[in-house]
C-alpha positions as CSV (number, residue, x, y, z in Angstrom):
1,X,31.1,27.9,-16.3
2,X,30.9,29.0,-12.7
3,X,32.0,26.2,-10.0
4,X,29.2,26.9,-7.2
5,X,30.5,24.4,-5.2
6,X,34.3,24.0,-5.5
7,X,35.3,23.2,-2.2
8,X,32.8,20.4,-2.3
9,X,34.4,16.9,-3.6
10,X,32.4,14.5,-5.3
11,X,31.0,12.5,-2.3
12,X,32.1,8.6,-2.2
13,X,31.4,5.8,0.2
14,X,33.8,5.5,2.5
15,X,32.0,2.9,4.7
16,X,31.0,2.3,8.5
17,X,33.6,3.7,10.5
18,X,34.7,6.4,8.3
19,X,35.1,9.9,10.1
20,X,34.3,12.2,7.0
21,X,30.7,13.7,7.6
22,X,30.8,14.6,3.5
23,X,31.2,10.6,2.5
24,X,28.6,7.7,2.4
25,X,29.1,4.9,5.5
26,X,26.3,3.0,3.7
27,X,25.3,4.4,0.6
28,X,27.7,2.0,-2.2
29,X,26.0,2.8,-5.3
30,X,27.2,0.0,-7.2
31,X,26.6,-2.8,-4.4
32,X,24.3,-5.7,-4.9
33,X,21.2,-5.5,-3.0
34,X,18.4,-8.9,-3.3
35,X,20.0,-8.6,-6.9
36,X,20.0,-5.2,-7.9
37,X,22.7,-2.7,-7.1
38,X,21.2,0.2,-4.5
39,X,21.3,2.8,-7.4
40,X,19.0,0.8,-8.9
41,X,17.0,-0.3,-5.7
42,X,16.7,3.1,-4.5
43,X,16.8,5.7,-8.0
44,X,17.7,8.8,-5.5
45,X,17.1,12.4,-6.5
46,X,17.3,15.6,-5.7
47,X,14.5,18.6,-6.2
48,X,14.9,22.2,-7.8
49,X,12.5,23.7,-5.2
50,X,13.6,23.4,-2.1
51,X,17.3,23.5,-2.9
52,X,18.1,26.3,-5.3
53,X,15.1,28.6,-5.3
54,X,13.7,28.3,-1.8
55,X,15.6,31.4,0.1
56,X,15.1,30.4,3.9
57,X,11.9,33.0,4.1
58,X,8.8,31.7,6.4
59,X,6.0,33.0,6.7
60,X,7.5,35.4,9.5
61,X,10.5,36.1,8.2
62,X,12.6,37.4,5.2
63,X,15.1,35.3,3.2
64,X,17.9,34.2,4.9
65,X,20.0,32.3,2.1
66,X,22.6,34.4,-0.1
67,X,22.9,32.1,-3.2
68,X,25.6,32.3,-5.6
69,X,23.1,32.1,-8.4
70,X,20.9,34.0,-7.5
71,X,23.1,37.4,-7.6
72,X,22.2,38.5,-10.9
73,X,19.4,41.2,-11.4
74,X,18.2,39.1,-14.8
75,X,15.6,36.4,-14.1
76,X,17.0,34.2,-17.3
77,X,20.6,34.7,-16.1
78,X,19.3,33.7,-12.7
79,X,17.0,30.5,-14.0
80,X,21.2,29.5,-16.4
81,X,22.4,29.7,-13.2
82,X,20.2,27.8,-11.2
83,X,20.4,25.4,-13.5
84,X,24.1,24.5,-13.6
85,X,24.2,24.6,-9.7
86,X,21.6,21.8,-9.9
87,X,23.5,19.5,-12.4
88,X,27.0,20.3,-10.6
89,X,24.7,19.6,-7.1
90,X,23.6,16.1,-8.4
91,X,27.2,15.0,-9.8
92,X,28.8,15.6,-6.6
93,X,26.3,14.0,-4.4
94,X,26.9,10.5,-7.4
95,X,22.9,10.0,-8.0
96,X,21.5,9.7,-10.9
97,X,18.3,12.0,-11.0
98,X,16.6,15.2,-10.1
99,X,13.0,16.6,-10.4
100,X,11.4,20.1,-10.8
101,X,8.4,21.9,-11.4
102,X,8.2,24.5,-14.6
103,X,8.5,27.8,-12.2
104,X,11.6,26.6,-10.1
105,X,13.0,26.7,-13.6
106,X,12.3,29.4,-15.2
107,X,10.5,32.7,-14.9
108,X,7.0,33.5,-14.8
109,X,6.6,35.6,-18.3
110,X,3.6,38.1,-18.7
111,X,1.9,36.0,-20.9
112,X,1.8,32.1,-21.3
113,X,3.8,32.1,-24.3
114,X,6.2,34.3,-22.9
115,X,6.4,31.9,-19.8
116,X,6.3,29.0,-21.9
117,X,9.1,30.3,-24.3
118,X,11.0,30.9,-21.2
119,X,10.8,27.5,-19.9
120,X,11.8,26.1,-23.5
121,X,15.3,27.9,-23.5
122,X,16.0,26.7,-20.2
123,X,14.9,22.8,-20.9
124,X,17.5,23.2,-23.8
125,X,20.1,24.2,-21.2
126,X,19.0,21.4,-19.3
127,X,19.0,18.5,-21.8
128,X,22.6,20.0,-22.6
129,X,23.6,19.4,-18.8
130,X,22.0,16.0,-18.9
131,X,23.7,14.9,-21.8
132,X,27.6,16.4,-20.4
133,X,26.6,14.4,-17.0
134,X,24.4,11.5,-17.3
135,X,22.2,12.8,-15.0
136,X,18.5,12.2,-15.4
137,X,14.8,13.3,-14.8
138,X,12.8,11.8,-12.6
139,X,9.9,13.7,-13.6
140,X,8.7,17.3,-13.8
141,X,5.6,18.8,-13.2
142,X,3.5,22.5,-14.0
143,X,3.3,24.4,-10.8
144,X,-0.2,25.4,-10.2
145,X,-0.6,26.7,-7.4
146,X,1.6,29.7,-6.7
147,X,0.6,32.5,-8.8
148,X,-2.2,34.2,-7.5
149,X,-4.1,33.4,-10.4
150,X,-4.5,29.8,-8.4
151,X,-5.7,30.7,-5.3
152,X,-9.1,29.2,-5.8
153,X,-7.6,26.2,-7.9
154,X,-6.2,25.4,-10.9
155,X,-8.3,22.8,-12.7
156,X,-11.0,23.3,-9.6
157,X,-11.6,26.8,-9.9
158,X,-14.5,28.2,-10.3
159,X,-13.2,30.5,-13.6
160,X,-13.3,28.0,-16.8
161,X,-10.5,30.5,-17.9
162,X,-8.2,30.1,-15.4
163,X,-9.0,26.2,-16.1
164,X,-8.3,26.5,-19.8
165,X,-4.9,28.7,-18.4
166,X,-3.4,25.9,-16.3
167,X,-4.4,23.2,-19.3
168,X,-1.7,25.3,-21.5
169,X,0.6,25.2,-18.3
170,X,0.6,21.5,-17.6
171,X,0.6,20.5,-21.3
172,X,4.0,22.8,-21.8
173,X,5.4,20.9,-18.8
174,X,4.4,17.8,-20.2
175,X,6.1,18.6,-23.4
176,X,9.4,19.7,-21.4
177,X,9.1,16.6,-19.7
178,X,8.8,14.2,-22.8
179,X,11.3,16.3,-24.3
180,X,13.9,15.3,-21.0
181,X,13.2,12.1,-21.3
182,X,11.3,12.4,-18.1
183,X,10.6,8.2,-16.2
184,X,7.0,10.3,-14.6
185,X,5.0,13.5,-14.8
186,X,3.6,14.5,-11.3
187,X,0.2,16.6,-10.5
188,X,0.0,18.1,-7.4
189,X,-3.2,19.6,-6.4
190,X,-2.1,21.8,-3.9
191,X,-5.0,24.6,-4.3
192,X,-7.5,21.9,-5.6
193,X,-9.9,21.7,-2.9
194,X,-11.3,24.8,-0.7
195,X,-11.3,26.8,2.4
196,X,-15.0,26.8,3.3
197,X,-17.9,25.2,1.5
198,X,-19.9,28.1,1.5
199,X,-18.1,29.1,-1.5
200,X,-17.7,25.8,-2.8
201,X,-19.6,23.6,-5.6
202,X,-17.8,20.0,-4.5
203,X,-19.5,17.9,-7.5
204,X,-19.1,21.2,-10.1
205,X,-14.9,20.9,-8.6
206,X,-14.5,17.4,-8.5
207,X,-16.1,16.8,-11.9
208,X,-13.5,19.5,-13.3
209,X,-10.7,18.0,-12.1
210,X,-11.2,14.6,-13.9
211,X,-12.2,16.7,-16.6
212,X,-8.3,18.0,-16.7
213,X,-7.1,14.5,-16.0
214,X,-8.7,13.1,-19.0
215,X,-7.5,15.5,-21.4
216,X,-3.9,15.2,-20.2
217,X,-4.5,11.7,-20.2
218,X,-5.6,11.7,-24.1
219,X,-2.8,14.3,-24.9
220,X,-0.4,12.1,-22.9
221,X,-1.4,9.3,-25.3
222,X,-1.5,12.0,-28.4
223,X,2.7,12.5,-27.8
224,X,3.4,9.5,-27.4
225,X,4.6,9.9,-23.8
226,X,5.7,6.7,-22.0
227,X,6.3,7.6,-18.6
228,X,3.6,7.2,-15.5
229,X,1.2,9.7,-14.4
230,X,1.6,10.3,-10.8
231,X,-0.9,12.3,-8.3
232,X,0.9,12.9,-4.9
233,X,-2.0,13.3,-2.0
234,X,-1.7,15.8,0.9
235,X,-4.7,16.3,2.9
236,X,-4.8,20.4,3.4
237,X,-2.1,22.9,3.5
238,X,-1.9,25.3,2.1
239,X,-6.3,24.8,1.4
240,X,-8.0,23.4,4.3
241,X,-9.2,20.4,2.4
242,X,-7.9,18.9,-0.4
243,X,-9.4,16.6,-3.0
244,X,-6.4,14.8,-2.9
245,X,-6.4,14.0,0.5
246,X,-4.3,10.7,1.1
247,X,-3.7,7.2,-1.1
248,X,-7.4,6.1,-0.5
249,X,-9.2,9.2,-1.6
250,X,-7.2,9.3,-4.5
251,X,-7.9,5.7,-5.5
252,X,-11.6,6.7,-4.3
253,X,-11.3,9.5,-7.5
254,X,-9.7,7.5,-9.8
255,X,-12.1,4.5,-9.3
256,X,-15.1,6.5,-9.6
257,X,-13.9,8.7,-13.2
258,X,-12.5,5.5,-14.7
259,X,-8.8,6.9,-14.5
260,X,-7.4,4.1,-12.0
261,X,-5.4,2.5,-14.8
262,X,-3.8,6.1,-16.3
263,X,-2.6,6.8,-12.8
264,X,-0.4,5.8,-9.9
265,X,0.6,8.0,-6.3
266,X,3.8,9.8,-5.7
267,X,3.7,9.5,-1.9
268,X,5.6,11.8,0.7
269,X,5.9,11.1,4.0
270,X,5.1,14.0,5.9
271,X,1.8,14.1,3.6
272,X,1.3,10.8,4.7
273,X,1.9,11.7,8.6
274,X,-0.7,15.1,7.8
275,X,-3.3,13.0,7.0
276,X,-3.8,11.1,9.8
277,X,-2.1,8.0,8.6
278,X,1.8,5.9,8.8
279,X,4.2,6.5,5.8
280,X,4.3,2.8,5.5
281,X,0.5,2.9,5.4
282,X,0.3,5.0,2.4
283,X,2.8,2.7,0.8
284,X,0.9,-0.3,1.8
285,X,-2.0,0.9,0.3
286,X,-1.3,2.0,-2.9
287,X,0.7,-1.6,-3.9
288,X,-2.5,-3.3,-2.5
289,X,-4.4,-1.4,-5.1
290,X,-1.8,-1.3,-7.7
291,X,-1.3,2.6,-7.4
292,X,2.6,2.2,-6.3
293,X,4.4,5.1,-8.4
294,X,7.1,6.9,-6.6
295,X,7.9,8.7,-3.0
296,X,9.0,12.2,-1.6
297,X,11.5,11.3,1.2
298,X,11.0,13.2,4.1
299,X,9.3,13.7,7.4
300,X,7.4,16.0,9.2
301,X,7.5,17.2,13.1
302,X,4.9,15.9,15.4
303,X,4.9,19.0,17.3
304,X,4.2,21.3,14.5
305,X,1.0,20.4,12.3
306,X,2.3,21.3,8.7
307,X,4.6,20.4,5.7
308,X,7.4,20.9,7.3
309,X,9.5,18.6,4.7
310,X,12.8,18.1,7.2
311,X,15.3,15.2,5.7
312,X,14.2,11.5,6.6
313,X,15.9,10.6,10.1
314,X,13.7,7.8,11.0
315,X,15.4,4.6,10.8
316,X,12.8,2.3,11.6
317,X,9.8,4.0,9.8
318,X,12.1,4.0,6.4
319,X,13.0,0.2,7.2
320,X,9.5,-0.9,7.1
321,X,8.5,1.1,4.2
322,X,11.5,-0.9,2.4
323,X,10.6,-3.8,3.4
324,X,6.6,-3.2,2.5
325,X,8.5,-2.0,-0.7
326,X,10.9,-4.6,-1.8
327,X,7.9,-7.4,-1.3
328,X,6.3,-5.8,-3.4
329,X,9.1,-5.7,-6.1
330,X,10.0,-2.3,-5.4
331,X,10.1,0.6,-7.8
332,X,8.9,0.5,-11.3
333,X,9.5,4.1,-13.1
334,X,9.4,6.1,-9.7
335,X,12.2,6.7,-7.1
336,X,13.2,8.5,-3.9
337,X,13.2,11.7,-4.3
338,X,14.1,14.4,-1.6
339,X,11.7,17.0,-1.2
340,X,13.2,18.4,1.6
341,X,15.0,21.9,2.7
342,X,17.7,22.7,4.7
343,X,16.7,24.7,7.7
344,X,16.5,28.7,7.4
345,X,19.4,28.6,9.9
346,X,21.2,26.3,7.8
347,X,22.7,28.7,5.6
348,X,25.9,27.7,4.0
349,X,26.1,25.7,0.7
350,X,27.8,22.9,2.4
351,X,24.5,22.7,4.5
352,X,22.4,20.6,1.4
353,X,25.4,18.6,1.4
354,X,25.5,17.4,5.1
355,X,21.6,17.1,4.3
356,X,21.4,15.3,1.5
357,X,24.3,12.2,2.4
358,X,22.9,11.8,5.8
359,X,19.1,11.1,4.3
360,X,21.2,9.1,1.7
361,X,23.0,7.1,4.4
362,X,19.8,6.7,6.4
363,X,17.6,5.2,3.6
364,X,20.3,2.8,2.2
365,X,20.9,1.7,6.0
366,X,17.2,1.2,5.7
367,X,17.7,-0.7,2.7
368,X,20.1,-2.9,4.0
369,X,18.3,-4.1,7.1
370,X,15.1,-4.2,4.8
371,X,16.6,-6.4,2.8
372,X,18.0,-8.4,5.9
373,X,14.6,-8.8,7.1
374,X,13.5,-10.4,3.5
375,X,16.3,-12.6,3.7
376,X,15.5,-14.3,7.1
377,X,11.8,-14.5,5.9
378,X,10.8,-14.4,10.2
379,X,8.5,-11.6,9.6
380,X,7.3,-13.1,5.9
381,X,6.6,-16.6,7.4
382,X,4.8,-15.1,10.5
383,X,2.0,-13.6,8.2
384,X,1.8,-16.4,6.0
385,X,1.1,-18.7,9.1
386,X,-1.3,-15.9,10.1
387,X,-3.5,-16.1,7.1
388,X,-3.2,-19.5,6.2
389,X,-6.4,-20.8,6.9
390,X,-7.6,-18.7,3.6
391,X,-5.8,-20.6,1.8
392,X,-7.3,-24.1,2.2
393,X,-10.9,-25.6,3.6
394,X,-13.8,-23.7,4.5
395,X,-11.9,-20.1,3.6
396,X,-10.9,-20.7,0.5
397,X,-14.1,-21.7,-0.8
398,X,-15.3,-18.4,1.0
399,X,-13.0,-16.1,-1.2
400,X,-14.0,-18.7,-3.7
401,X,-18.1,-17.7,-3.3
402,X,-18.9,-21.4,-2.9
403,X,-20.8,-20.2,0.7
404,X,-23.9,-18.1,1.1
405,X,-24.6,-16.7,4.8
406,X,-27.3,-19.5,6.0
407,X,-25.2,-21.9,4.3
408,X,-22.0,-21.0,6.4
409,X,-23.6,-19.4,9.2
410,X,-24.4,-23.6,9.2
411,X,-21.2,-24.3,9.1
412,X,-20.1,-22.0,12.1
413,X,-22.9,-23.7,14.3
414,X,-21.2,-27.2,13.3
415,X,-17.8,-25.9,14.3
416,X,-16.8,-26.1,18.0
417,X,-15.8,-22.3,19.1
418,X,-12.8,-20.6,17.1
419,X,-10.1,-19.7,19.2
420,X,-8.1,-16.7,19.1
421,X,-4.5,-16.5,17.9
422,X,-1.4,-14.1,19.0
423,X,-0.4,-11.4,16.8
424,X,2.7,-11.0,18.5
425,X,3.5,-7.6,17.4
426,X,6.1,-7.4,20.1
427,X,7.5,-10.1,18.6
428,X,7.7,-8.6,15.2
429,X,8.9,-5.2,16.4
430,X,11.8,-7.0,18.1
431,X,12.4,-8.8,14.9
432,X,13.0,-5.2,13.2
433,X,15.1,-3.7,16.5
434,X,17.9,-6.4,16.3
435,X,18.3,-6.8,12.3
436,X,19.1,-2.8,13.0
437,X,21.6,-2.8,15.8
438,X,23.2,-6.5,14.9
């Protein structure tokens, strides 16, 4: 078997002050971390998309990446080799997962069995790789949206064929994914919404789309599959509006077609950023509403307005999504996984390795001074002192429904004034600046 990477060693932690830019300074997968080692606090992966069939084209430009495995003229021979780059990829960075969609894969055949025959030969090389490395799935998921037989949506579009197409699609994917042993299964609506309403039934598209939700749901349930359903929002790009928009429209969805228990959010940051909102927001949200599944790690650029899925860099904003995260007891089935791509001028293999570690370093740092923060409690006992006036007297028998409004609009009038208190955000911001630098 071809070595894609042979001048790569596996990568170890080194600590702190070592000077190899190809070793973890933070990142000891076996160390303990508020009980748990940071393997199992953090459950890192890497994708299929970005890393071995993404070629450093844009929109402007032609491919720029000359891939070892991507040399041969036969798509199958190319999907083999894709394949053992991946596993060889994931061994040397030491974590223990990865992710894909059906089509980073394998090949598009010309019909659905063809495609779906071509995505079971590969999922047998796969579970063969898994089982030489230990390596496992995160989750997998059916790419819907690429072919042009998407570009009005997948289980939105307006063509109950094309609807009836993509069901075949996802349930394959499903199936691969059981078959792997897959922890999650991902949808990603990324043509499910619409360009301009003029064209556009919103109720009809909506009401198809938990249409296709419930059926996967029931054949979810059919197979016996025991991982989480996850739906990871993004507010447009590549359609102008999608139904998926952000945590809260999603919940919104789910709520309203009686799916809120079936489901949980797979949230990436620069989605989160696109829509208007704070990575830690989105995280925020979805444990508030018990929708907490799994995150894409990366960021976007606040001078450009798109996905542009660069490695996490941003200490502080991945510190207070750990610490929002390991209050909340952290992750379930889910993990971080890096959907993120090397730059198109980045074009050596050794480029997704300095990539990869540094977002590795960066989120276990984060983890480490997340975990400081817990520990001291300053933050913790600040809210709780904040809120505690729910939690006694007049406001708990408020949450408790003992008040109408005449009889506690009574009350207020019997009350001298309330003053206001100090939120001291300062504060708290310096709180989170010296558990990093100290």
């Amino acid at each position: 078997m071809t070595e894609f990477f042979k001048d790569i060693p596996v990568i170890k932690y080194e600590g702190p002050t070592t000077k190899n830019l190809l070793a973890y300074r933070f990142y000891d997968p076996q160390k303990k971390v508020l009980g748990k080692t940071m393997e199992e606090q953090l459950r890192l992966a890497v994708c299929a998309w970005h890393n071995f069939v993404w070629a450093g084209h844009d929109i402007f430009g032609e491919e720029t990446f000359i891939r070892p495995w991507k040399q041969s003229a036969d798509p199958m021979q190319q999907a083999s080799q894709r394949v053992d780059a991946m596993f060889e990829f994931v061994t040397k960075l030491n974590i223990p997962f990865f992710t894909f969609h059906d089509r980073d894969v394998a090949p598009e055949g010309k019909t659905i069995q063809e495609s779906n025959d071509n995505l079971q030969k590969i999922a047998d090389q796969m579970a063969e790789q898994m089982q030489k490395t230990g390596k496992k799935l995160l989750w997998g998921t059916a790419n819907l949206f690429s072919h042009r037989r998407y570009m009005a949506g997948a289980a939105t579009n307006p063509d109950p064929e094309i609807f009836a197409y993509a069901v075949a699609q996802a349930k394959k994917a499903l199936d691969v994914t059981q078959q792997l042993k897959g922890e999650n299964y991902v949808f990603w609506g990324g043509r499910e919404g619409y360009d301009t309403l003029l064209n556009t039934d919103m109720k009809q598209e909506t009401e198809q789309f938990a249409r296709f939700f419930h059926m996967m749901v029931d054949y979810k349930h059919k197979i016996g599959f025991k991982g989480d359903f996850l739906i990871e929002p993004k507010p447009c790009e590549p359609t102008k509006h999608q139904y998926d928009y952000d945590t809260a429209t999603v919940y919104a969805f789910l709520k309203k077609f009686g799916l809120e228990k079936e489901f949980n959010v797979n949230i990436e940051g620069n989605h989160a950023t696109l829509a208007g909102h704070s990575f830690s927001h989105e995280v925020a949200y979805a444990y508030a509403n018990g929708i907490f599944g799994s995150v894409d790690a990366n960021i976007g650029d606040a001078q450009l307005g798109w996905d542009m899925d660069y490695f996490p860099v941003d200490i502080t904003d991945l510190t207070q999504v750990l610490y929002i995260m390991l209050l909340n007891g952290g992750f379930g089935r889910g993990g971080f996984n890096f959907d993120t791509k090397v730059r198109r001028q980045s074009i050596e293999l050794s480029d997704l390795f300095y990539g990869h570690v540094g977002a590795i370093d960066i989120l276990a740092r984060a983890l480490l001074t997340a975990a400081k923060l817990i520990e001291e409690g300053l933050i913790k006992d600040f809210v709780a002192e904040r809120y505690m006036g729910w939690n006694k007297g007049v406001g708990k028998d408020i949450l408790a429904g003992k008040f109408d409004v005449e009889k506690l609009a009574q009350h207020a009038m019997q009350q001298a004034a309330p003053q206001p208190k100090t939120g001291r955000q300062e504060m708290l911001q310096n709180i989170i600046n010296n558990a990093l630098i100290s």
